[in-house]
N, C-alpha and C positions, 0 to 999 in steps of 0.2 A: 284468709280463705274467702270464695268468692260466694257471692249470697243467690247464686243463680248456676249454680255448676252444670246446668245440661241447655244454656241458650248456646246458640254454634259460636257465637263471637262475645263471652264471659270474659270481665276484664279480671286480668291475673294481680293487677296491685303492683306496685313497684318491685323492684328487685333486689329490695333487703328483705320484705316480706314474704317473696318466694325461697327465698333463702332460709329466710326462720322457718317456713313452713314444712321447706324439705329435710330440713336438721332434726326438726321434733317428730314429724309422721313419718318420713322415707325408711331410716332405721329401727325402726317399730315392727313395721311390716316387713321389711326384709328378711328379719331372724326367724321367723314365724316361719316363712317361708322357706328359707334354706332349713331349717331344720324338718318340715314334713318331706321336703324332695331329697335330702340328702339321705334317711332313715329308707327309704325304698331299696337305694342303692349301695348302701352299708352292709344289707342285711343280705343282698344275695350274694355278695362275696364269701360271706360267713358262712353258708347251708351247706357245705362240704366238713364243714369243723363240727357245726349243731347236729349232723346226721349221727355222724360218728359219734357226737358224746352221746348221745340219745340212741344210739343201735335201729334207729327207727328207717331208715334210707327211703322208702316207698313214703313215706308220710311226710317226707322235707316239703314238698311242694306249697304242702297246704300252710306256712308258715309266710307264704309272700301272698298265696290265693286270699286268706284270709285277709289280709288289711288289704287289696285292692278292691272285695267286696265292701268293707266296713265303711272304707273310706269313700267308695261311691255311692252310698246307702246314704250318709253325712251329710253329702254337698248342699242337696236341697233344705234338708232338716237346717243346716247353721244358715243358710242363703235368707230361709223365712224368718226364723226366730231372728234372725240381724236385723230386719227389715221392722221387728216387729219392733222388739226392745233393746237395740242399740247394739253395732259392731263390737265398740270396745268391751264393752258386758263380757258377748260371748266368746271376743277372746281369750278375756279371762279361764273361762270356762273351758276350752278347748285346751288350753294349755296345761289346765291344771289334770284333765283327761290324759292326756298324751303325759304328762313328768310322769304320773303315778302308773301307769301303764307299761311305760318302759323299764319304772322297776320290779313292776312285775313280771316283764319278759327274763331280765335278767335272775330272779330268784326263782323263775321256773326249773324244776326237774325231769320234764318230759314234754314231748310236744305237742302233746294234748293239753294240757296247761298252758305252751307256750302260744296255741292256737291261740286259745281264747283270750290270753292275755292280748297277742297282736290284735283279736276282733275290736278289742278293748283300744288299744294305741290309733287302731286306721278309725275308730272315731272321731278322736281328737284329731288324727292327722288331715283329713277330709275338711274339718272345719279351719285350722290353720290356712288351706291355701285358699278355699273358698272366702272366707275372712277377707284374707291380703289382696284378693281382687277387688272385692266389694270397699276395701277402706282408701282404696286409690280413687276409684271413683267419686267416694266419699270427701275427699281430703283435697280434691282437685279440680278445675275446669277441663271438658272434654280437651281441647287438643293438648293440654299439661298431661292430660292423665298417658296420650298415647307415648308420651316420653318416659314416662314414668313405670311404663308397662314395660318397653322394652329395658328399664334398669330390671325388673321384675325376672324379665326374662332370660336377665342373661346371669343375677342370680341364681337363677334354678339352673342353669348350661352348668355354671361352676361346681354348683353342690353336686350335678352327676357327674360335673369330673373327679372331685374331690371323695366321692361317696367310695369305691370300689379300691380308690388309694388307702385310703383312712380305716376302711374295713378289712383289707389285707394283713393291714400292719398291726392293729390291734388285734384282731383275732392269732395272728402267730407270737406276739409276743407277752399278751394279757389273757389270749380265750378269748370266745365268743360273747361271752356275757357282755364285756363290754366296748360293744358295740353299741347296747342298750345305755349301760351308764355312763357315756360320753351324752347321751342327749340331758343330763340332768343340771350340767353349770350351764350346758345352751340355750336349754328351757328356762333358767333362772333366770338369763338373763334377759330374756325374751320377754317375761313377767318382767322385770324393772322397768324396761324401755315402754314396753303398753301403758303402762302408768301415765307416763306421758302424753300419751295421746289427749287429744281434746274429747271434748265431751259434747256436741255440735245440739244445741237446741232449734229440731225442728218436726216437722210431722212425723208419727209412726204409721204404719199399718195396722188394722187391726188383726190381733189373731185368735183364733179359735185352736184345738186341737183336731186332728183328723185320723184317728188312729187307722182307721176304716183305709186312707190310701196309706198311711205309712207301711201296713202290714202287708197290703199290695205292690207296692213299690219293692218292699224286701224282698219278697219273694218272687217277683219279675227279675231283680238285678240278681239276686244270688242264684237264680237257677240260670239266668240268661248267661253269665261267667262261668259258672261251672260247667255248663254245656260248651264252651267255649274252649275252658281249658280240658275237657276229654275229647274235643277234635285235634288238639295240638298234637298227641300222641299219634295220633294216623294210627291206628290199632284198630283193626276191625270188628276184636271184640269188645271195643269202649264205644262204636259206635251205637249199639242202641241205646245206653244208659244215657249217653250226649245228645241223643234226638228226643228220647224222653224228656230230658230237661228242656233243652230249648222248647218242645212243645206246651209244655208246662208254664215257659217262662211267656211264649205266645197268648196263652188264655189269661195270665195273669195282667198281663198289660191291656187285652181288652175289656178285664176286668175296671183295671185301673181306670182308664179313659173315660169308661162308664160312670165310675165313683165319683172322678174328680169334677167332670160336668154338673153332677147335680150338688156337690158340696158347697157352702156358703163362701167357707178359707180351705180351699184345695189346697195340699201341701205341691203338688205339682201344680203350676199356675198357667195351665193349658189358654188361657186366651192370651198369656203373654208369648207363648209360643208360637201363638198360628200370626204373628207378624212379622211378615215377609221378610224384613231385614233380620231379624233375630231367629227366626228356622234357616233361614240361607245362611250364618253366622254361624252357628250350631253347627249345620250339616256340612260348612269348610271345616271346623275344629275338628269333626270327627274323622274326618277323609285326612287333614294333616296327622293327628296323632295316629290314625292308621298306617300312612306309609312312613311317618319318623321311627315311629316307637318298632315295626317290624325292620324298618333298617339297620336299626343301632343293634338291633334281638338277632339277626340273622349275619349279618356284616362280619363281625368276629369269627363266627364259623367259617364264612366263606374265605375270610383270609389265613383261617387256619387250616380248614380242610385243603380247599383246592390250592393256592399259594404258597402253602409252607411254611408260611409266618411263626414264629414261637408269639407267647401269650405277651412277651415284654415287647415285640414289633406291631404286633395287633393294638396295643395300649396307644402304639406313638403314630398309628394308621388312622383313628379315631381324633388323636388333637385336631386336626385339622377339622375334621366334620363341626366336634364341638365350639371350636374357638368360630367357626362361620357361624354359628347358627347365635352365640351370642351378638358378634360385630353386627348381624344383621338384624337383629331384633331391636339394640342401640341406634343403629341408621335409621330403623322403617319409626321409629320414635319419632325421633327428630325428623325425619321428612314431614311427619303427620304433624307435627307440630307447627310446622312453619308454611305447611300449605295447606293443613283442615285436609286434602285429599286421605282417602281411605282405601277402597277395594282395589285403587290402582295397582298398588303394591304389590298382595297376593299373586293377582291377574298376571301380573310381569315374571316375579319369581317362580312362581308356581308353573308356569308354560316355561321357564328353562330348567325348574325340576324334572320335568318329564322328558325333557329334552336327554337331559344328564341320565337320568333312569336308561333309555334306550341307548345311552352311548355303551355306560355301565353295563347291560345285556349283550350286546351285540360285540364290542369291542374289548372286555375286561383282560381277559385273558392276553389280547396284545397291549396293553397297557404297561408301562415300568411304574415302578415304584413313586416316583417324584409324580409320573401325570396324575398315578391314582390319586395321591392326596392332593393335587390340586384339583383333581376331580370331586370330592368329597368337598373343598373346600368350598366349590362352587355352590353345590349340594345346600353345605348348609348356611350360607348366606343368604340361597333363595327361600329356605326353609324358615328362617328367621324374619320373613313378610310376613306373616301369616298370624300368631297369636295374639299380638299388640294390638292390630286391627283389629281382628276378630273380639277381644272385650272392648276395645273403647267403642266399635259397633254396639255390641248389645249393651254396652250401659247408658250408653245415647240416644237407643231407640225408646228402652226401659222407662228411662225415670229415674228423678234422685229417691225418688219414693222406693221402688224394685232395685238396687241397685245388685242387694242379697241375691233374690231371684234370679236373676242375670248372671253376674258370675257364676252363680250354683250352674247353671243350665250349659256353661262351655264347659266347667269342670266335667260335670257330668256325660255329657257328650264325647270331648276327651276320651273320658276311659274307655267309656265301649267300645268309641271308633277303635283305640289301642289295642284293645283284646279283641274284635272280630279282625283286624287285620293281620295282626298276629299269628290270629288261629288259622285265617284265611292264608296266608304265604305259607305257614307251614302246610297245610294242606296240599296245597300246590307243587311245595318241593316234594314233600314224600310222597305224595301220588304219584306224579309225574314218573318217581325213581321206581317207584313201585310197578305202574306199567312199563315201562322201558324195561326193566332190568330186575326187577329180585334180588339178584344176590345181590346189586350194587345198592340198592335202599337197606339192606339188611349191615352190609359192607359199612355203609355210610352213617348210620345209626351207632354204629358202634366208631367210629371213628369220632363222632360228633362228642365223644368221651373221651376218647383215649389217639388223640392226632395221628401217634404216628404207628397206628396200624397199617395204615394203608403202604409203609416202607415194605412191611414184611410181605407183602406177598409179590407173587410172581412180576417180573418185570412187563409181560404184555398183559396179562389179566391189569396192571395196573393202571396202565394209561387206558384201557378199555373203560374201566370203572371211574378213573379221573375223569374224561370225557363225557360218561353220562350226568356224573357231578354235575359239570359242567356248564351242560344242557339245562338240566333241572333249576341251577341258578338262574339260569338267562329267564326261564317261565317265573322267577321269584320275583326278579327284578321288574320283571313285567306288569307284573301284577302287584309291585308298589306306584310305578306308570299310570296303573289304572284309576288306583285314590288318586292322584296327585291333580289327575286330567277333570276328573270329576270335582276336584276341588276344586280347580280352576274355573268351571262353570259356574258352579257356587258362588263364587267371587264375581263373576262374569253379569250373574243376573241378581247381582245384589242390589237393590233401590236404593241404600243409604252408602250416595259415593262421597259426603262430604260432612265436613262437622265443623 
């Protein structure tokens, strides 16, 4: 291990000792990981089973709302205390949060219990990937680390592949519960392999506690989500209770700002943020999980509503996107590794994202099947520039000292950019269909359930209503376009192009 991990040209040691070094830390980290990203996408294949044993149908949502609140409340919280007293510590800690948690999703009765057990799960789960960012950095010299990121990364592709297979087939042939107790040999093993980790003697941070922002921070992020997710519905009577929040979530953060300026050990570490490479890092993270995370959200619909697709060709329309956005994250590693260059990548990818976004609007509907997925495939191997840079950026601007910090603050970013894009493209779709057409938003909402309504009615109302579909998409796709371009300036005017 290198005794200088953030100089730009740190010698890595021969190539048995990189060896050893990736045997004992690389699988440490990765289990950690695959299990926090794999549990997101386990659980929403099961919400159709959990509704029905629970009678509760209106309240399923709040079953995945919850740990995406919990878990982005986390990220800072494990980023500090790592920094303070040692990664391996808390991922101890994390882990043991997360096994015990998922057995108490599983022995929940209701989903009010199973809420609060998940609040419970997305805290450990927040700190598991926040961790595994932060012990790369930890474990490695900057351009190792960008290799290492995209193994990272392309982990997390497989566990969302793997997440909605694995959760299919347990929930139909075991039940829902165990969805939850499949994390508990994963989590065990998880704890063995951490054992392993070294134990690195070197400076801490010091820490203070801050309840003062913690309590601020909660209630910015949990109102600022929740307002988020009652725009998704496009309902006009969930609109004031969703402006309410957000407004609420608005005061709390200049709350916040106010707090964390005058505090000694701000849990939000505002002056690590206002450097120009680590807010331009940040605010690409959030712009990409914006247009990724509302393409992969909206994508499926779109090949089932308007295209026809059954659920088992939508599943095989997606490898392609998934298997790019791994291979690319694996390349932009290895690029970055053998030339220290950094925002190049993005910069490149990210301008034939947008590229592909407008082809995708403009052209989809004359597309055949074989181009879409090579369109997609393209998609996501441009998409795959993007996150590997973006941490080995902020843990190189940071310090081996913030490494915590640093991670926490893309994780964190991440999300929200995820759920305001989200909420934003849905916006946009049901608007759009909303003004255009009525009955075809109405038409459409209910198809977005049950596919193949749209067979049964009249053969010209139907292509009349496909068509506005249609439309509506082209403004969705546009406006993943819009993140992507803007990320791309992000990247564009980033000061840290080299490590």
């Amino acid at each position: 291990m290198s005794n200088g991990p953030d100089q730009s040209k740190s010698p890595t040691g021969p190539a048995a000792a990189k060896y050893s070094a990736f045997l004992t830390v690389f699988p440490s980290i990765m289990l950690p990981m695959f299990l926090a990203v794999v549990d997101q996408t386990i659980v929403a294949t099961a919400l159709p089973a959990i509704a029905a044993s629970t009678g509760q149908f209106e309240r399923a949502s709040w079953i995945v709302v919850s740990y995406l609140i919990a878990s982005t409340i986390a990220a800072p919280i494990y980023g500090r205390l790592g920094d303070a007293f040692g990664r391996r510590r808390l991922m101890f800690a994390a882990l043991a949060v997360f096994i015990i948690a998922s057995l108490l999703c599983a022995a929940s009765p209701s989903i009010e219990l199973l809420t609060l057990a998940r609040v419970l799960q997305g805290l450990g789960g927040g700190g598991l990937m926040t961790l595994s960012q932060a012990l790369i950095g930890e474990a490695f010299p900057p351009r190792e680390r960008a290799r290492y990121q995209g193994y990272l990364a392309a982990v997390a592709v497989c566990a969302n592949t793997f997440g909605p297979v694995a959760g299919g087939y347990l929930t139909e042939h075991f039940g829902w519960q165990s969805i939850f107790l499949v994390n508990l040999p994963i989590g065990l093993g998880a704890v063995a392999l951490t054992w392993r980790l070294p134990s690195p003697k070197m400076e801490r941070l010091a820490w203070r506690a801050d309840p003062g922002g913690l309590i601020l921070f909660t209630v910015f992020v949990a109102t600022t989500l929740l307002s988020l997710e009652q725009v998704q519905h496009v309902n006009l009577s969930a609109l004031p209770l969703g402006a309410g929040l957000f407004a609420a979530g608005l005061v709390a953060l200049g709350w916040l700002i106010r707090h964390e300026n005058r505090t000694p050990s701000p849990l939000i570490p505002l002056g690590l943020l206002r450097q120009p490479a680590i807010w331009h890092s940040d605010a690409l993270a959030a712009c990409h999980g914006g247009a990724l995370v509302s393409l992969i959200t909206f994508l499926p619909v779109y090949l089932q509503v308007v295209r026809g697709a059954s659920p088992s060709e939508t599943g095989f329309m997606l490898v392609p996107l998934t298997i790019g956005i791994g291979t690319g994250s694996l390349l932009t590693g290895r690029l970055v590794n053998k030339t220290g260059l950094t925002t190049v990548y993005p910069i490149v990818g990210l301008s034939l994202v947008t590229a592909s976004f407008i082809v995708l609007a403009v052209w989809a509907s004359a597309l055949g099947t074989s181009a879409l997925a090579g369109l997609l495939l393209c998609i996501g191997l441009c998409m795959g520039t993007v996150m590997g840079v973006v941490q080995v950026s902020v843990q190189s601007a940071a310090g081996l000292l913030r490494l915590g910090e640093a991670a926490a603050s893309v994780q964190f970013s991440r999300s929200i950019g995820a759920a305001f894009g989200t909420a934003l493209v849905a916006t946009v779709l049901f608007a759009y269909l909303a003004i255009r057409n009525p009955e075809a938003a109405r038409i459409f909402t209910t198809m977005v359930k049950h596919a193949d309504v749209g067979t049964l009615l009249p053969s010209g109302q139907q292509a009349a209503i496909q068509a506005d579909i249609r439309e509506a998409f082209r403004a969705a796709f546009l406006t993943m376009a819009a993140f992507t371009t803007a990320g791309f300036f992000f990247a564009l005017t980033n000061p840290l192009r080299r490590i």
